[in-house]
N, CA, C and O of each residue as an XYZ file, in Angstrom:
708
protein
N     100.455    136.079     98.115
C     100.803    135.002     99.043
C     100.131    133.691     98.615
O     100.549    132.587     98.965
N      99.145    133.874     97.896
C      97.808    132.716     98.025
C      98.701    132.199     96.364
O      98.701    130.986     96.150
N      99.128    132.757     95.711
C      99.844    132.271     94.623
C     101.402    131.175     95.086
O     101.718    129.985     95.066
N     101.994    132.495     95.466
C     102.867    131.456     96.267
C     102.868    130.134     96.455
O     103.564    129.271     95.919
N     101.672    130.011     97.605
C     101.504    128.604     98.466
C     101.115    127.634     97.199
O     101.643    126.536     97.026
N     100.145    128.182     96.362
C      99.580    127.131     95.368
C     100.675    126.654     94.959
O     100.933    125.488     95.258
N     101.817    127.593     93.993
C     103.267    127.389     93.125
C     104.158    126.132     93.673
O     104.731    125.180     93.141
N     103.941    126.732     95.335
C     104.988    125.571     96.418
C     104.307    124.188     96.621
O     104.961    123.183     96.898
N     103.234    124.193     96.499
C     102.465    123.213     96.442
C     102.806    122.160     95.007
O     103.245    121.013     95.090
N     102.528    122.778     93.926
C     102.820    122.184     92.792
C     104.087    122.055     92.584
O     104.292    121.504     91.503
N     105.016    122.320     93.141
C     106.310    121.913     92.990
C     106.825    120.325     93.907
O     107.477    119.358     93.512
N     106.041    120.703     95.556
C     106.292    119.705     95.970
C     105.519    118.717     95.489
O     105.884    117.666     96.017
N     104.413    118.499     94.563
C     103.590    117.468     94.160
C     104.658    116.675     92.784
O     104.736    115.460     92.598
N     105.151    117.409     92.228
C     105.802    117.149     90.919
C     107.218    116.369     91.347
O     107.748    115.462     90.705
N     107.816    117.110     92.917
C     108.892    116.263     92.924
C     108.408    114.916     93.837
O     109.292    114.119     94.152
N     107.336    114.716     94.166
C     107.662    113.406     94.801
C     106.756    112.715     94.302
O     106.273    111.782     94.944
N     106.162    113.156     92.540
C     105.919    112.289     91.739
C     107.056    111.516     91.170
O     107.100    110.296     91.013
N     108.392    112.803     90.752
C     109.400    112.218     90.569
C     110.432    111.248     91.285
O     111.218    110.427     90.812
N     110.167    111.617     92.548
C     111.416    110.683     93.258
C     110.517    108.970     92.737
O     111.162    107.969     92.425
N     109.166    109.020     92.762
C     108.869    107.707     92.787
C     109.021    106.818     90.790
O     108.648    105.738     90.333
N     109.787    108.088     90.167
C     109.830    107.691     88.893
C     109.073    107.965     88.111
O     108.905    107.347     87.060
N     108.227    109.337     88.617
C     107.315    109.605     87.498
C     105.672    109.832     87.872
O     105.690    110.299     89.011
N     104.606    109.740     87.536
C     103.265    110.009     87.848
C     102.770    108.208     87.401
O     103.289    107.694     86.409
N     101.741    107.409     88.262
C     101.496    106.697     88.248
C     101.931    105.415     88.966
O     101.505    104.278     88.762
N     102.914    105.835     89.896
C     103.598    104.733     90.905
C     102.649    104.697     92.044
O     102.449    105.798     92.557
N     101.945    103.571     92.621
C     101.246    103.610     93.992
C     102.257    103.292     94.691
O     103.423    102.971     94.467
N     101.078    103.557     96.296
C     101.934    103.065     97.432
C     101.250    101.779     98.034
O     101.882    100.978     98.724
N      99.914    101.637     97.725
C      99.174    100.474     98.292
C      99.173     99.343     97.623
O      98.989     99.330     96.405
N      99.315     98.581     98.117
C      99.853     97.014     97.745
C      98.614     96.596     96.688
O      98.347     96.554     95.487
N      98.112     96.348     97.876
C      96.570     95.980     97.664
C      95.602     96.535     96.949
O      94.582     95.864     96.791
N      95.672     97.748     96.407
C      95.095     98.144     94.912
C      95.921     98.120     94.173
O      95.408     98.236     93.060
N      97.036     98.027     94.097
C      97.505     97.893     92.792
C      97.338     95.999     92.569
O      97.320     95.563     91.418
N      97.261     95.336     93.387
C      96.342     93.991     93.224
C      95.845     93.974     92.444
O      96.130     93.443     91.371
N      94.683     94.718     92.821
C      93.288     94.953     92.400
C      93.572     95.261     90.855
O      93.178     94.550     89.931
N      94.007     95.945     90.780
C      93.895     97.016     89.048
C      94.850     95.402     88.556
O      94.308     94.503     87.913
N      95.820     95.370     88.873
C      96.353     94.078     87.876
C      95.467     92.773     87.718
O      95.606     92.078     86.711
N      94.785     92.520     88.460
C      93.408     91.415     88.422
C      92.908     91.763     87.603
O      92.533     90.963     86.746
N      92.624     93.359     87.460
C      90.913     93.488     86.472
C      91.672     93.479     85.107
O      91.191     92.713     84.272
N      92.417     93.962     84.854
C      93.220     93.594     83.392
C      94.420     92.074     83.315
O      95.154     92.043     82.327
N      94.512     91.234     84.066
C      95.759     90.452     84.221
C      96.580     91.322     83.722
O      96.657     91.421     82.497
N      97.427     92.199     84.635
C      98.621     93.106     84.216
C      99.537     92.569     85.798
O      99.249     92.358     86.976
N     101.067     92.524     84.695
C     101.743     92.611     85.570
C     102.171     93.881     86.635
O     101.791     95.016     86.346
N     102.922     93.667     87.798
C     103.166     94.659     88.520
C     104.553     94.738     88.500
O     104.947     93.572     88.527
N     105.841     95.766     88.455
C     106.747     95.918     88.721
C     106.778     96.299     90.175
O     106.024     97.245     90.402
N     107.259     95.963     90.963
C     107.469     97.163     92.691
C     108.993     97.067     93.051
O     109.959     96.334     93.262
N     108.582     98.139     92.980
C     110.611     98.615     93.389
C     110.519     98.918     95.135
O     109.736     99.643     95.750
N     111.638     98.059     95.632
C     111.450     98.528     96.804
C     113.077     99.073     97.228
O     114.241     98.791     96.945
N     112.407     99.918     97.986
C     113.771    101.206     97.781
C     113.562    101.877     99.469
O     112.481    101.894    100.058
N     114.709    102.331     99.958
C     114.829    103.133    101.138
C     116.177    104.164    100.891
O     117.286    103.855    100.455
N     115.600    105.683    101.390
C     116.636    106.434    101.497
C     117.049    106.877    100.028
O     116.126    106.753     99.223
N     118.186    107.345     99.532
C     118.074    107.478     98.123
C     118.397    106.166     97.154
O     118.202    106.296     95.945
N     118.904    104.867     97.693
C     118.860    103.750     97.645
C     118.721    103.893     95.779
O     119.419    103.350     94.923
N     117.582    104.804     95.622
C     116.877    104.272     94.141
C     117.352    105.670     93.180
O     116.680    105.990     92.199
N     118.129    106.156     93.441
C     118.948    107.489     92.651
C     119.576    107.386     91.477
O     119.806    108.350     90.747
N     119.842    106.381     91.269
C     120.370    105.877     90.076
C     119.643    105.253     89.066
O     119.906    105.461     87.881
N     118.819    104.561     89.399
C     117.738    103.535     88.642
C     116.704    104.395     88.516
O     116.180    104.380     87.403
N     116.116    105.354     89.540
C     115.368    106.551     88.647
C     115.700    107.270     87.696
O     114.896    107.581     86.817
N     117.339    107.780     87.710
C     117.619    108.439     86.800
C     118.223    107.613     85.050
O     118.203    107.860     83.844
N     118.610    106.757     85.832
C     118.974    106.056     84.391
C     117.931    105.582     84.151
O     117.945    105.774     82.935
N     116.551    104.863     84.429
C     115.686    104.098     84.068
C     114.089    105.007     84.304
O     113.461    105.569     83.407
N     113.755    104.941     85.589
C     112.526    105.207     85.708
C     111.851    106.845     85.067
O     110.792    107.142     84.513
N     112.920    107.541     85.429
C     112.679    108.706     84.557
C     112.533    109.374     83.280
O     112.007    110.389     82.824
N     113.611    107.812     82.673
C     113.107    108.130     81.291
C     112.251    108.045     80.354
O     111.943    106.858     80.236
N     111.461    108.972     79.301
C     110.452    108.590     78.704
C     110.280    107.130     78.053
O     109.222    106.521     77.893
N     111.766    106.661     77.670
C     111.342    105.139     77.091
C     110.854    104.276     77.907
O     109.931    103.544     77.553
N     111.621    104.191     79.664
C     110.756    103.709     80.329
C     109.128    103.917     80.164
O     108.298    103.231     79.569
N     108.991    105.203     80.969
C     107.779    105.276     80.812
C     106.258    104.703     79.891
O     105.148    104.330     80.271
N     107.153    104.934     77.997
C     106.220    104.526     76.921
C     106.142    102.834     77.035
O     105.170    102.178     76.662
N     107.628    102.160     77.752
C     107.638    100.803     77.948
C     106.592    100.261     79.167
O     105.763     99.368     78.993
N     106.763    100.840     80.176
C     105.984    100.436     81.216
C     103.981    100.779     80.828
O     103.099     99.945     81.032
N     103.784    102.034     80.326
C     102.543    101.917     79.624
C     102.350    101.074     78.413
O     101.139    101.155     78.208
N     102.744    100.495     77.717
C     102.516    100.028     76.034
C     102.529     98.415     76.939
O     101.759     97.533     76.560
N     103.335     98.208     77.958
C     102.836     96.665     78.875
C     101.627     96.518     80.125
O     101.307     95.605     80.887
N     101.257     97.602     79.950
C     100.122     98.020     80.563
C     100.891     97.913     82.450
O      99.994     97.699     83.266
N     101.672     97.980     82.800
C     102.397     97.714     84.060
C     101.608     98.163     85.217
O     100.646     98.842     84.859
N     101.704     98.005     86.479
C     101.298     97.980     87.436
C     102.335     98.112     88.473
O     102.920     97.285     89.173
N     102.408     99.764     88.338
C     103.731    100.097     89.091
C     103.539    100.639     90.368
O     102.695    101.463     90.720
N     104.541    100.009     91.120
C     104.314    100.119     92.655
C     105.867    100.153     93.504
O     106.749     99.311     93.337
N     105.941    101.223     94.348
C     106.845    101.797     94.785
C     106.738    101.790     96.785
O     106.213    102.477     97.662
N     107.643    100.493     96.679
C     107.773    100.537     98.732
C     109.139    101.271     98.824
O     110.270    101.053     98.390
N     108.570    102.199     99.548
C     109.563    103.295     99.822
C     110.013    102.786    101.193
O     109.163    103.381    101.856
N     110.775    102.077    102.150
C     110.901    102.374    103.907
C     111.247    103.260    104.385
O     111.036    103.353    105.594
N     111.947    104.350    103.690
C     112.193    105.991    104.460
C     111.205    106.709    104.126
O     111.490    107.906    104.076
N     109.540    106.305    103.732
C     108.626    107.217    103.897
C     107.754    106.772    104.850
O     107.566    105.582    105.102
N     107.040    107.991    105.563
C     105.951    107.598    106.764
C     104.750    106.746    105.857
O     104.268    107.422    104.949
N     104.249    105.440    105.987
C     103.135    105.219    105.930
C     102.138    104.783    106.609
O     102.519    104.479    107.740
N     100.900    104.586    106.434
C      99.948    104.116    107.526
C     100.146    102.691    108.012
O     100.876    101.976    107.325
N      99.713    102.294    108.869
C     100.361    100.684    109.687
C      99.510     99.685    108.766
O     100.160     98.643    108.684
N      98.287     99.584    108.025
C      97.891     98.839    106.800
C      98.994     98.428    105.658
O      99.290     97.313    105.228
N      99.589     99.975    105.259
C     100.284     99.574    104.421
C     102.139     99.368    104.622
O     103.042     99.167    103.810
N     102.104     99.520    105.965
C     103.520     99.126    106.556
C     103.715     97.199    106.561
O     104.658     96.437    106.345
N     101.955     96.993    107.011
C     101.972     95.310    106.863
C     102.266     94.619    105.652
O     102.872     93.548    105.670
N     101.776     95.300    104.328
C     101.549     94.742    103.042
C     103.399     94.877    102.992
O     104.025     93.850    102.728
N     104.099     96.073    103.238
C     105.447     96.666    102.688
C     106.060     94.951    103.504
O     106.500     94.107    102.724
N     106.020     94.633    104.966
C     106.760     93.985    105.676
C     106.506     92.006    105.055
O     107.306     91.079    104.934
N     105.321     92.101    104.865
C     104.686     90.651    104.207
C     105.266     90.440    103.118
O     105.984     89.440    103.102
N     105.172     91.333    101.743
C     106.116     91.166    100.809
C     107.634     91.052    100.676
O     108.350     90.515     99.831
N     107.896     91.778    101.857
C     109.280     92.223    102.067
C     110.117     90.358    102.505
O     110.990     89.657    101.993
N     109.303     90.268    103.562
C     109.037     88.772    103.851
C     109.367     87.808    103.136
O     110.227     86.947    103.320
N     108.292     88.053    101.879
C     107.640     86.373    101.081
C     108.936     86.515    100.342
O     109.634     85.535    100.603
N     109.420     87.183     99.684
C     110.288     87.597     98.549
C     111.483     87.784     99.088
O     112.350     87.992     98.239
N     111.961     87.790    100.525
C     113.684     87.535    100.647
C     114.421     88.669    100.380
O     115.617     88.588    100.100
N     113.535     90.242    100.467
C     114.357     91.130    100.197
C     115.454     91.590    101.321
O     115.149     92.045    102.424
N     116.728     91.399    100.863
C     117.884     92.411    101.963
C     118.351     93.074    101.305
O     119.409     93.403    101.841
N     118.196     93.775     99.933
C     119.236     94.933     99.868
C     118.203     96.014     98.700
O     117.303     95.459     98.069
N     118.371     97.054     98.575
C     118.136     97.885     98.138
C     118.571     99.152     96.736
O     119.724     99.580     96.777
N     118.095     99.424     96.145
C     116.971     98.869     95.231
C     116.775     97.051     95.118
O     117.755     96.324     94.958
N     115.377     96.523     95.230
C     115.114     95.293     94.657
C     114.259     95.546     93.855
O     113.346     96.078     94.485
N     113.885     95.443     92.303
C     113.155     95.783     91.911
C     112.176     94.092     91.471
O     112.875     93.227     90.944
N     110.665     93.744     91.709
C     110.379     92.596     91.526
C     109.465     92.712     90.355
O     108.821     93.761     90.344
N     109.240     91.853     89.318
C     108.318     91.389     88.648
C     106.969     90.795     89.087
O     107.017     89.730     88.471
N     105.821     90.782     89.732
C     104.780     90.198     89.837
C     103.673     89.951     88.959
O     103.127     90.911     88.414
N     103.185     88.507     88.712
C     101.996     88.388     87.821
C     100.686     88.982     88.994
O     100.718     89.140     90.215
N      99.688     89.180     88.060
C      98.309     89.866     88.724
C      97.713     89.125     90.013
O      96.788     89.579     90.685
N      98.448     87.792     90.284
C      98.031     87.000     92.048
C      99.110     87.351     92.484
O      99.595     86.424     93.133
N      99.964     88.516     92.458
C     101.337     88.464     93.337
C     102.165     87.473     92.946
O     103.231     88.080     93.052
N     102.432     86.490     92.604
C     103.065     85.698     92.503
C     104.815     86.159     91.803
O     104.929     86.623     90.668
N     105.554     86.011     92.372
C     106.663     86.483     91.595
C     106.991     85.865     90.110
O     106.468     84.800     89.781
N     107.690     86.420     89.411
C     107.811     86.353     88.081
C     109.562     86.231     87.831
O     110.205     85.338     87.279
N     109.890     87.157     88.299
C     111.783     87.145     88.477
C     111.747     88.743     89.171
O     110.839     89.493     89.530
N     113.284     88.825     89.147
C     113.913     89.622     89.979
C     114.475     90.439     88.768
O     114.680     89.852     87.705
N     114.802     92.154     88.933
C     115.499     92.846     88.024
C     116.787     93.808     88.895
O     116.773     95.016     89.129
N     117.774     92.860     89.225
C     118.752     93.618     89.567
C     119.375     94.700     89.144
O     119.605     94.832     87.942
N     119.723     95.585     89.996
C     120.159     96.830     89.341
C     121.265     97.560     90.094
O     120.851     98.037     91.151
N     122.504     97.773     89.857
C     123.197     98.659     90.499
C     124.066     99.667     89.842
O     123.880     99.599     88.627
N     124.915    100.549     90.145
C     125.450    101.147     89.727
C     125.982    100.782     88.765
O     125.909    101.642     87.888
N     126.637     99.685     88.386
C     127.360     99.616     86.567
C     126.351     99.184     85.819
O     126.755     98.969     84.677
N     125.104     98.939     85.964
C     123.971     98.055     85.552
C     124.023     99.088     84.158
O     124.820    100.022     84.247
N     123.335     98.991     83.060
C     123.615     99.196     81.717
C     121.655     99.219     81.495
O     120.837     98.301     81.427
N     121.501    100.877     81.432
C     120.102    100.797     80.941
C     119.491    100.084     80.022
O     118.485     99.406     80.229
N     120.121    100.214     78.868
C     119.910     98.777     78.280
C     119.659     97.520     77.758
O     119.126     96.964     76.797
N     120.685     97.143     79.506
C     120.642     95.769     79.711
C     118.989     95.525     80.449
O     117.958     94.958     80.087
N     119.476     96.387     81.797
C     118.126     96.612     82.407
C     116.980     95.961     81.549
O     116.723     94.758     81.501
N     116.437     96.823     80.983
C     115.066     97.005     80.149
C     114.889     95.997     79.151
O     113.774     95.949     78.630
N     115.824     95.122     78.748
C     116.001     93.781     77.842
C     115.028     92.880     78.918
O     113.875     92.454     78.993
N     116.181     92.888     79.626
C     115.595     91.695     81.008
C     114.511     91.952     81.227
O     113.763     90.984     81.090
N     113.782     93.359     81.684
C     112.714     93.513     82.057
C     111.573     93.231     81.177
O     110.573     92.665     81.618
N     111.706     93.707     79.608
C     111.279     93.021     78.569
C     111.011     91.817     78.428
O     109.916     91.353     78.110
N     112.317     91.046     78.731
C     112.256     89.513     78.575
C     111.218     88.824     79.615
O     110.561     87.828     79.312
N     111.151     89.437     80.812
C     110.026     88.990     82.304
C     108.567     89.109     81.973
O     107.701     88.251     82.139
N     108.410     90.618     81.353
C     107.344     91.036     80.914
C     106.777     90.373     79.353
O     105.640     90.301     78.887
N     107.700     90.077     78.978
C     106.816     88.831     77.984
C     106.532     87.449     78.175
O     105.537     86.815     77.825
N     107.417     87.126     78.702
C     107.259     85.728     79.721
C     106.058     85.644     80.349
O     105.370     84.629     80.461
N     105.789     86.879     80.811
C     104.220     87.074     81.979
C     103.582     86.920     81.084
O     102.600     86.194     81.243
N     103.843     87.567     79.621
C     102.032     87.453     78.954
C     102.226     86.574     78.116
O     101.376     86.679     77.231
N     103.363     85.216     77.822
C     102.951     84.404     77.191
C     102.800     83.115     77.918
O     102.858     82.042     77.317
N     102.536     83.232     79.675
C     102.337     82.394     80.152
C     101.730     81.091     79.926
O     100.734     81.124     80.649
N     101.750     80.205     79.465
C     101.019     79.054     78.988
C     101.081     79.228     77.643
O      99.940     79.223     77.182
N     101.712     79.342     77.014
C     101.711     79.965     75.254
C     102.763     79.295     74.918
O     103.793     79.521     75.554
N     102.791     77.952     73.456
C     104.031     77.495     73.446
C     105.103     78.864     72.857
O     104.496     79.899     72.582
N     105.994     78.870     72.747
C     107.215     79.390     71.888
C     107.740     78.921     70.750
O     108.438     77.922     70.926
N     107.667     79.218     69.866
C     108.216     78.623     68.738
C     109.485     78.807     68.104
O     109.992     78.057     67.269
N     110.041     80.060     68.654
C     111.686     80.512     68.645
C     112.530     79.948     69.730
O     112.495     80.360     70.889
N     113.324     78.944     69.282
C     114.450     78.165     70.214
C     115.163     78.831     71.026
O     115.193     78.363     72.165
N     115.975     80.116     70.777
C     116.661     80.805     71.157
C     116.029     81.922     72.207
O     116.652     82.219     73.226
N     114.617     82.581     71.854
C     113.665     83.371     72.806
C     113.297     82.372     73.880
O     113.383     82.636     75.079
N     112.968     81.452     73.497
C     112.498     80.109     75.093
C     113.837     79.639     75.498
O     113.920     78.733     76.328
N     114.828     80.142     75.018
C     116.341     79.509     75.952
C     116.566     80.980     76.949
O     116.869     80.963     78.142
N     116.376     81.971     76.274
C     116.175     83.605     76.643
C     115.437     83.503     78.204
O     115.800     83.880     79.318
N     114.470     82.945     77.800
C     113.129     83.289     78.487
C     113.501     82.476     79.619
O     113.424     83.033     80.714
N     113.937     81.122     79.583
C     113.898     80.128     80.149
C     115.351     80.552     81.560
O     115.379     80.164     82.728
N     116.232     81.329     80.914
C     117.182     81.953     81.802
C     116.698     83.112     82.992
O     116.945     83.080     84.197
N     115.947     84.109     82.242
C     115.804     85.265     82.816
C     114.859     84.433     84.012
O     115.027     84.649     85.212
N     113.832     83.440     83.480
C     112.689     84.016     84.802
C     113.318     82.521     85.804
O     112.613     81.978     86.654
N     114.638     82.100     85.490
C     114.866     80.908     86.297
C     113.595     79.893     86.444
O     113.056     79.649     87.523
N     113.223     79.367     85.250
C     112.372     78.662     85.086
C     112.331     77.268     83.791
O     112.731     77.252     82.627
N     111.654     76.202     84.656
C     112.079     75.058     83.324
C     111.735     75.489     81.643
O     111.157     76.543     81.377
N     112.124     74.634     80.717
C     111.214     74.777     79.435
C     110.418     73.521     79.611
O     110.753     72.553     80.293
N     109.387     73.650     78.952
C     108.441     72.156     78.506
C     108.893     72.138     76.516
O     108.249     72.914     75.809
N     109.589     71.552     76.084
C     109.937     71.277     74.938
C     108.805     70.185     74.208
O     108.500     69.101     74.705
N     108.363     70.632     73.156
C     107.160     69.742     72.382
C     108.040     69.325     71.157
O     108.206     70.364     70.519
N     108.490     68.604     70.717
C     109.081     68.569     69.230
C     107.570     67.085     68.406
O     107.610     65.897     68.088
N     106.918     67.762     68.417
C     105.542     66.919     67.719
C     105.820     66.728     66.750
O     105.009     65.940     66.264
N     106.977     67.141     65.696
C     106.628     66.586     64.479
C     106.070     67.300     63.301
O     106.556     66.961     62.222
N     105.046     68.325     63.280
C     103.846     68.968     62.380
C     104.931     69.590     61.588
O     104.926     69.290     60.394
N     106.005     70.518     62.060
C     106.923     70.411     60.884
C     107.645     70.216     59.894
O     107.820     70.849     58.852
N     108.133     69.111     60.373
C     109.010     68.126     59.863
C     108.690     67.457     58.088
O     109.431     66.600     57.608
């Protein structure tokens, strides 16, 4: 019996590592803050209700390339679930973000630099093209870490300059020429 319970135990631990995309998704806002401060790492947070996120786990979050992608950017992954019970602390952080950021529909998946601050948006729905997905998300996630960093490829800062809906600052100084 005492085998059993352990077996059922480790099964339910494994699947609702998976529903959240894997091992390493929090639920608290506010440490995963924390951990992106102490390294400046960005945060991805998917916010999802119901099976809402069935598709984008399976085409995206589940897969190992995700995975080696979201570790090799050191990510800061965070998962607001609204069809799970949580404590009223972290129902505030789920409703404040939910708030600042204008979410109405589901999956929203957001980009955040290490002050919260949004970065862009990674839409995703059913015809969405894994992909495509993970380009964009690529493209956000380098944007984050070359924040203040000129660009020297015309075409990557026209890239860049699309995805995160953000100006360019263009330098043409000359040192080339």
């Amino acid at each position: 019996m005492k085998r059993h319970t352990t077996a059922f135990l480790a099964v339910a631990l494994l699947a609702t590592s998976a529903w959240a995309g894997g091992s390493g998704w929090q639920k608290d806002l506010d440490k995963a803050l924390k951990t992106a401060k102490k390294g400046s790492k960005p945060i991805l947070v998917e916010f999802t209700e119901g099976e809402a996120s069935k598709d984008i786990n399976k085409k995206i979050f589940y897969t190992g390339k995700f995975k080696s992608w979201a570790k090799k950017n050191k990510l800061v992954l965070v998962e607001i679930n609204y069809s799970k019970k949580v404590s009223t602390k972290i129902a505030k952080q789920y409703a404040d973000l939910k708030a600042a950021h204008k979410i109405e529909s589901f999956p929203t998946i957001l980009l955040l630099d290490a002050e919260g601050k949004s970065l862009g948006s990674l839409p995703f729905d059913a015809r969405t093209k894994p992909e495509e997905w993970m380009g964009k998300a690529n493209d956000l996630v380098e944007a984050a870490s070359g924040a203040g960093g000129w660009i020297t490829d015309w075409e990557k800062a026209k890239k860049l300059s699309k995805t995160t809906k953000k100006p360019m600052l263009v330098d043409f100084n000359g040192s080339d020429w």
